[in-house]
N, C-alpha and C positions, 0 to 999 in steps of 0.2 A: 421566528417572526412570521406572522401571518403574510400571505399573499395580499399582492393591491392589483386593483384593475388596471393595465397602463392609459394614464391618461388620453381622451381622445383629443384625436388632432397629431399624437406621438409616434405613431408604429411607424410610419414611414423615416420618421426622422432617425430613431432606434437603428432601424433595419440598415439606414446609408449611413448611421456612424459604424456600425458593426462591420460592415463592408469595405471600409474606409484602413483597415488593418491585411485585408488582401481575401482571396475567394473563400467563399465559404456556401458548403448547399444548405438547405432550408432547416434541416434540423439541428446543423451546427449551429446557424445564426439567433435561433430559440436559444442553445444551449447558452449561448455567448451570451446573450442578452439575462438570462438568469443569472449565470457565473459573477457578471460583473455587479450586477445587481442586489448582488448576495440572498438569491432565491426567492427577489421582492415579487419581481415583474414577471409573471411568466405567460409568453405569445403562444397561445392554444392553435393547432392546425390550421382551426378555420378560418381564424383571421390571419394568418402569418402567409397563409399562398396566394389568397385571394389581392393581398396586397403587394407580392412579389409579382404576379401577374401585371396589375397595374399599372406597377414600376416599368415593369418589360416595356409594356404599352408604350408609354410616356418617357421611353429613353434613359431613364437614369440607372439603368441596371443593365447588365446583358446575362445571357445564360448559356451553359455549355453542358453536355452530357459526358461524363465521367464516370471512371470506377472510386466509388469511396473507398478508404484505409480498412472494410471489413467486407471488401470484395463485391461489393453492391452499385448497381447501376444510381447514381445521382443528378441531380443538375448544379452545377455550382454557378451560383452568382458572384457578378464582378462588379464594380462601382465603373460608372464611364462619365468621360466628361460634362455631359451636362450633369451626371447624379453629382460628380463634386460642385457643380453649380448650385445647384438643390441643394447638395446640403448645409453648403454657407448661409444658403437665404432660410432656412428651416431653422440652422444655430441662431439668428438675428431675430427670428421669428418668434422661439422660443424664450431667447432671453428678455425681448420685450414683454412678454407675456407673462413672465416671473418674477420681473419689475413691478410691473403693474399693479402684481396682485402681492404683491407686498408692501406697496403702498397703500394698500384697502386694509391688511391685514397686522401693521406694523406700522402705524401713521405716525409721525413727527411729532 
């Protein structure tokens, strides 16, 4: 199956549900996002830090430096209370937005 672009508006929402199963560093969290995805979705570098940054920023993430399982310096991300705040209101956020447009695309 072909690659899709992840929708915008999503990476962030992606990233605190993958996060949501317990710590993971940056390249895990791409992996996990494809894996479950069944190879749809796939978060390229350059949006996947710059957005882990953001996170940082704005609290719903935290970051810790670690040895990965192949002996390598990482940072692993954790989901922190406000990110499970975030991401109930992103899951709400989402679904309205899936609704919506299935009523445009699926009308009565």
């Amino acid at each position: 199956m072909a690659r899709t672009e992840i929708p915008p508006g999503t990476l962030h929402l992606l990233i605190l549900k993958t996060l949501q199963s317990g710590p993971q560093h940056g390249y895990g969290i791409a992996q996990r996002i494809a894996q479950l995805s069944s190879e749809v979705l796939q978060v390229e570098e350059g949006s996947l830090y710059p957005a882990l940054q953001r996170m940082l920023l704005k609290g719903w993430i935290a970051g810790e430096w670690r040895v990965s399982k192949n002996n390598r310096r990482a940072r692993y991300y954790r989901l922190t209370t406000a990110g499970k705040k975030q991401l109930s209101l992103e899951l709400e956020e989402f679904e309205r937005t899936v609704t919506a447009i299935r009523q445009v695309i699926e009308p009565a």
